[in-house]
Structures are given as structure tokens and as C-alpha cells.
C-alpha positions in Angstrom: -13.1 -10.6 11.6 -12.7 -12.6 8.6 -14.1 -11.6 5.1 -13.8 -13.8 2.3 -13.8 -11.5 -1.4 -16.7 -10.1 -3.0 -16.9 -11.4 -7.1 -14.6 -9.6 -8.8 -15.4 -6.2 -11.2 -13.9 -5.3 -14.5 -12.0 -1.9 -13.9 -13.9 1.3 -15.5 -11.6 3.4 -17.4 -12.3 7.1 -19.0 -11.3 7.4 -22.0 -7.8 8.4 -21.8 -7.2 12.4 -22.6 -3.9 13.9 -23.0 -2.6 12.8 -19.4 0.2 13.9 -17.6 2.9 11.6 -16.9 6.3 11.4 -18.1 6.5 7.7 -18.8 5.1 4.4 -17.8 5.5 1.9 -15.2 8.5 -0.7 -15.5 8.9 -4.4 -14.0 12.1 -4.5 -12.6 12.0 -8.0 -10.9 9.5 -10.3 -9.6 9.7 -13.6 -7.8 7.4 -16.1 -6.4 8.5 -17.7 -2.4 5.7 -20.1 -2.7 3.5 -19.2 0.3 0.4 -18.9 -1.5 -2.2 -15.8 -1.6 0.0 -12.4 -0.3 -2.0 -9.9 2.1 0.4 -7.5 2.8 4.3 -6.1 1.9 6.7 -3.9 3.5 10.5 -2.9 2.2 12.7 -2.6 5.5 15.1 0.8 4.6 17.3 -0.5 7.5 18.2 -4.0 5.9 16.9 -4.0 2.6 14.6 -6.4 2.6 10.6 -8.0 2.1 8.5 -8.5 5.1 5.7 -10.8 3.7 2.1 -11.8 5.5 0.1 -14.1 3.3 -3.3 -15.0 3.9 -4.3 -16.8 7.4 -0.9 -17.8 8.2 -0.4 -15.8 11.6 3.3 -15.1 10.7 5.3 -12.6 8.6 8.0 -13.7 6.7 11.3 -11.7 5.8 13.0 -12.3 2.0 15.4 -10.3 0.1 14.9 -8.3 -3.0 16.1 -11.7 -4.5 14.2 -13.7 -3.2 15.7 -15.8 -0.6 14.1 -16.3 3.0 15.8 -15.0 5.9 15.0 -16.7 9.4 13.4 -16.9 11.5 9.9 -15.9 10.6 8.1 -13.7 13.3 4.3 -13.8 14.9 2.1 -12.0 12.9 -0.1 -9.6 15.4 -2.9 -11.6 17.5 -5.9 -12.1 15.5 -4.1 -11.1 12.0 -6.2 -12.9 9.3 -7.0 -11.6 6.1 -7.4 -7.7 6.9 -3.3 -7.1 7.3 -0.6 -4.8 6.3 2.5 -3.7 7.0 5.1 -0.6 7.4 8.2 0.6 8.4 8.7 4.2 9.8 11.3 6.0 8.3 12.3 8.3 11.5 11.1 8.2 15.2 7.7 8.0 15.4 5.1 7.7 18.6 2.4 5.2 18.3 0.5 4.7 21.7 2.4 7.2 23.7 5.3 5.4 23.2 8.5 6.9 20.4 9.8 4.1 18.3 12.8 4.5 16.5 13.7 4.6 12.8 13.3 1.3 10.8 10.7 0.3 13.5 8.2 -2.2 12.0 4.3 -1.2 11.7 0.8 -3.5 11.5 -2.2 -2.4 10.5 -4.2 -5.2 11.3 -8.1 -4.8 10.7 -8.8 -8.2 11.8 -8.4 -7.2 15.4 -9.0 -3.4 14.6 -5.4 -2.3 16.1 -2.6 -0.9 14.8 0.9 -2.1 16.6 4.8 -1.6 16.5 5.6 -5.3 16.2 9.5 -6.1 17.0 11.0 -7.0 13.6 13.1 -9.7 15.4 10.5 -11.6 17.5 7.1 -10.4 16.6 6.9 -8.9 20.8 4.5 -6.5 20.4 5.9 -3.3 21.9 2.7 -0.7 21.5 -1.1 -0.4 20.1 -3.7 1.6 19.3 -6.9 0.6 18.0 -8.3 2.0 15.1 -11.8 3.6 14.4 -11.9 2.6 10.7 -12.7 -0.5 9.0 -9.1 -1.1 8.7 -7.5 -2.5 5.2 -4.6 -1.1 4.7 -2.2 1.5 5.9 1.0 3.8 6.0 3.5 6.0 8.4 4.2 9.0 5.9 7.8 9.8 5.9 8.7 13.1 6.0 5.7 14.2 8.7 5.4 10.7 10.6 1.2 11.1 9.9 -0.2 8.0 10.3 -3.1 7.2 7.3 -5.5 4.2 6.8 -7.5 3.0 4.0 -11.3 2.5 5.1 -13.1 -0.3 2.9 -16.2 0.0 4.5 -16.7 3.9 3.5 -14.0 3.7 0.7 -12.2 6.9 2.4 -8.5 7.4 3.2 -8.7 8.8 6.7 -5.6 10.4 8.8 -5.4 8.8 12.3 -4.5 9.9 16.0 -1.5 7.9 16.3 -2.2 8.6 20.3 -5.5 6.7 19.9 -6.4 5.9 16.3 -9.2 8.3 16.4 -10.4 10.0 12.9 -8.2 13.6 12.0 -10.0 13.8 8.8 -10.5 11.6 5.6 -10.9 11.9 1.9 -12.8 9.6 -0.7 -10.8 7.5 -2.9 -13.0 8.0 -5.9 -13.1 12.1 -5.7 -15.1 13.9 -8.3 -14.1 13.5 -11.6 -12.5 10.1 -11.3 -14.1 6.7 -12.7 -15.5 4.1 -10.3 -13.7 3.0 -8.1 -13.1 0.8 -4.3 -11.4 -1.1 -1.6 -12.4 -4.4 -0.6 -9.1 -6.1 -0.5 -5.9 -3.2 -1.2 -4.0 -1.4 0.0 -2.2 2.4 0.1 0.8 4.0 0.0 3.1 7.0 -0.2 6.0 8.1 -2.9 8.7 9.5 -0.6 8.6 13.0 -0.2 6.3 13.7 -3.0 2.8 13.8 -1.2 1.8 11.3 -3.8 -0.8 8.6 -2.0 -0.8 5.5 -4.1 -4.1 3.6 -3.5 -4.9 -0.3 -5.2 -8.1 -2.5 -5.0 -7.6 -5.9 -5.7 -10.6 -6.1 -8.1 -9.0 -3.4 -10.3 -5.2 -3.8 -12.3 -4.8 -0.7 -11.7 -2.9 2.1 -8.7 -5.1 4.9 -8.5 -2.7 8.2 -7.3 -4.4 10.7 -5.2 -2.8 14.2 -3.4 -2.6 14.3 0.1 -5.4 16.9 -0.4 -7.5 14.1 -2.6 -7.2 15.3 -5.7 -7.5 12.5 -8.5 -4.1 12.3 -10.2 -4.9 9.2 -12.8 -5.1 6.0 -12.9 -1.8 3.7 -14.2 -3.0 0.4 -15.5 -0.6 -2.6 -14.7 -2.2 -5.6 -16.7 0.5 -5.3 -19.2 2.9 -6.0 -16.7 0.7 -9.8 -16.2 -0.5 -7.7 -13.1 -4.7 -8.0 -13.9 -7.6 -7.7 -11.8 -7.8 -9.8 -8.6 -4.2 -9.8 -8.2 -2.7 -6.3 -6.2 -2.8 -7.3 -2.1 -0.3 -5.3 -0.7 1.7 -2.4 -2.1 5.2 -0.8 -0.3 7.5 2.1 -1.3 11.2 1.9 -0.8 11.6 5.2 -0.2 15.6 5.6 -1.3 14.3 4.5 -4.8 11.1 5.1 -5.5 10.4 1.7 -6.6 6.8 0.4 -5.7 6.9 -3.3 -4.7 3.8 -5.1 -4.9 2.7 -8.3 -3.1 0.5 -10.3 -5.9 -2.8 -13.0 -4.6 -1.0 -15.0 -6.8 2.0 -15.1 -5.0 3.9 -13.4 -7.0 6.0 -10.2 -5.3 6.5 -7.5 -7.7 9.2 -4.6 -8.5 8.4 -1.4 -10.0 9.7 1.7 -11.5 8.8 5.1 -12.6 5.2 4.6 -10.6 6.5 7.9 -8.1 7.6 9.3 -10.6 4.9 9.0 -13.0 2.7 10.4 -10.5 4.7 13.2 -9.7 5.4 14.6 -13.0 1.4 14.1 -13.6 0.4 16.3 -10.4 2.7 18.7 -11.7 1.7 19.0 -14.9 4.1 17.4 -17.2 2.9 16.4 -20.7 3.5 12.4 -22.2 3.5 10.9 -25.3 3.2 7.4 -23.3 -0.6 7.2 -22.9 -0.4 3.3 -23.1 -1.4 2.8 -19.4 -2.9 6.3 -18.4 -6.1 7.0 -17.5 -7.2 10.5 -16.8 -9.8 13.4 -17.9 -7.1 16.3 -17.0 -5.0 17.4 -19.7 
């Protein structure tokens, strides 16, 4: 199904209180590989490199951290339009019934309501599952190989059968507490052993971090960065650094520190005298 974007909304801050995070987000690198609007990103631990898919092309694209292509590009899943993302597992993990090794590439493709292991050098698709959400975005989570999808029709992150892709249980991404806040285009992720879900709408410059229980953590504003509303499609962990990488609508592919670890130390209750980008009512 395709869906074209909804006008965009101004993100609704609290007023920030004392928040809990030890410092701020840094830009490490960006670059631009001229494909136009970017739907999805994934960092490949095995090579070190960007898998791209950008809006309606049917193909993902693989560049390194520098910015150079590497060939050939692959077949995007069938039916992959605008509702795309991708992962890579981290260790074996069993999608379908069938065990896929470490470094094995992931699509969540809500256009055609599946989620498949793709082969990273062809595109073949090995194994799928279809998924009982209103599929956006998605992620393997390291350490316990649960599989999770972001929901934009109920705004929920839910956990998935990665047998069938039926429902385990699901959370709201705007939890008590927390200011306004929803998925039409975005995406979710994980910081690497952390339990930290990172969660982005693209008509909000900000990554929302939630527990894997659902508790609000805060909100880290990115427009300071030149990364405003309408511009977060994709986000991706590398999970040796910690360093988010973010696949912009304007093309632009961004690097990021301290985001992991931001959240982290603000789950566990760290104070900050950096309250330049928090947003937050605990503290």
C-alpha cells in the first residue's frame, strides 16, 4: 500500500525539568549519495557498511561510512514502496522457521505487510513472515534476538512472533507522562545491550527513548544538528559503537554520538548540566 505524508506538526515539548542525561547528541559525519528522499537505514556489523532504501525505488543500495557506493545494488523486497526498513541480526536468529546466521540482512516491509531475510548479496529472498501490524518500521534486538515493530496505525511498539508475525504484546509510544507524540513515517531502534528503544517520527526533530518496559525516558531534540521536523526516515544502531545513524528525507545520511548513551545514563538516573536538547518532566 502506498501512503503519501500527512501535513507536517510542530513537535510539543514540556518544559524541560532537571533531566537526566549526561551529555548531548554529537554529529560525527554526514553525507549526501544523491538518491533522493531515504526510507530506511541499516549499519552491516559484518562489513561495516550503509544499506540504503529510498523512496519507491524497489532496490537497496550499499555505501560505506564514507560515502562511496559499493555494487551491485540488490532487489528491494516485492511490493517495497514507501512503508520499508531494514536490519541486521546480530547472532542466529529464526524468522519463519528457518535459523539465519549472524550479519543476516532483515526487511520490514509494510507495503506488502511481511517481514523477510533478504540475501545481502542478491536480494533472493530466503524466508517471510507476514506481520499483523501496520508495519513502519522495525528491529531484531541483539542480545535476546526479539523481534519488535513500530505500528503507525495504533502508534504502539508491539513484540512479534518471529514464527508468524503474530502480536506478543505492545506498548504505546506516547506513555503517560510524555508530550504528544506519533508515527506516520519513522522508525525504531535499539542501543546495544542497554534495553534502550529509540523511537523517531518524521514530523517531529526529535528521538523519543522508551524502556523495553515503555517507560518514557525523554525526548533529545536534533534540530540543532540541521536535523528539523520532516526530515528523520530511518534510524540504525551500530551496535560496536553506539553511534545512531540516521537516514534524512532529504537525503542526507547522518552519524551520531552519545544518543545510547544519553539515554542510558537518563534511565538510570544520572544528573546533566546539558539541558540544551532534553526534554523531560523526571528529575
Amino acid at each position: 500500500m502506498t501512503r503519501f505524508a500527512r501535513p507536517m506538526l510542530a513537535a510539543i515539548l514540556v518544559a524541560v525539568a532537571a533531566p537526566t542525561g549526561v551529555c548531548a547528541a554529537t554529529l560525527v559525519t554526514s553525507f549526501n549519495p544523491g538518491l533522493g528522499s531515504l526510507e530506511a537505514i541499516a549499519f552491516d556489523p559484518v562489513a561495516g557498511t550503509l544499506f540504503l532504501f529510498h523512496d519507491g525505488s524497489g532496490v537497496i543500495r550499499e555505501f560505506t561510512t564514507a560515502g562511496v557506493e559499493v555494487l551491485p545494488m540488490i532487489p528491494a523486497g516485492a511490493g517495497s514502496f514507501n512503508d520499508t526498513d531494514l536490519d541486521f541480526v546480530t547472532s542466529s536468529f529464526t524468522l519463519g522457521g528457518i535459523t539465519l546466521p549472524a550479519g543476516s540482512l532483515i526487511e520490514f516491509n509494510g507495503d506488502a505487510a511481511k517481514i523477510q531475510a533478504l540475501d545481502k548479496g542478491t536480494g533472493a529472498l530466503i524466508t517471510q513472515v507476514a506481520a499483523a501490524i501496520a508495519l513502519q518500521g522495525g528491529f531484531v534486538m541483539p542480545l535476546t534476538s526479539a523481534l519488535f515493530g513500530v505500528d503507525w496505525g495504533t502508534d504502539t511498539i508491539a513484540e512479534l512472533d518471529p514464527g508468524d508475525g503474530h502480536v506478543l504484546g505492545s506498548f504505546s509510544i506516547y506513555p503517560p507522562g510524555s508530550p504528544t507524540f506519533g508515527i506516520y513515517f519513522g522508525d525504531v531502534e535499539s542501543c546495544p545491550g542497554e534495553n534502550v528503544f529509540l523511537v523517531a517520527g518524521t514530523e517531529y526533530s526529535f528521538v523519543r527513548g522508551l524502556s523495553s518496559a515503555g517507560t518514557w525516558l525523554g525526548d533529545l531534540d536534533l534540530s540543532g544538528l540541521g536535523i528539523g521536523v520532516g526530515e528523520i526516515g530511518g534510524l540504525a544502531v551500530d551496535d560496536a559503537t553506539g553511534h545512531l545513524w540516521i537516514a534524512g528525507r532529504s537525503g542526507t545520511v547522518y552519524e551520531l554520538s552519545e544518543v545510547c548513551v544519553a539515554f542510558t545514563f537518563f534511565r538510570d538516573g544520572f544528573e546533566s548540566t546539558d539541558t540544551s536538547q532534553w526534554s523531560s518532566t523526571t528529575g
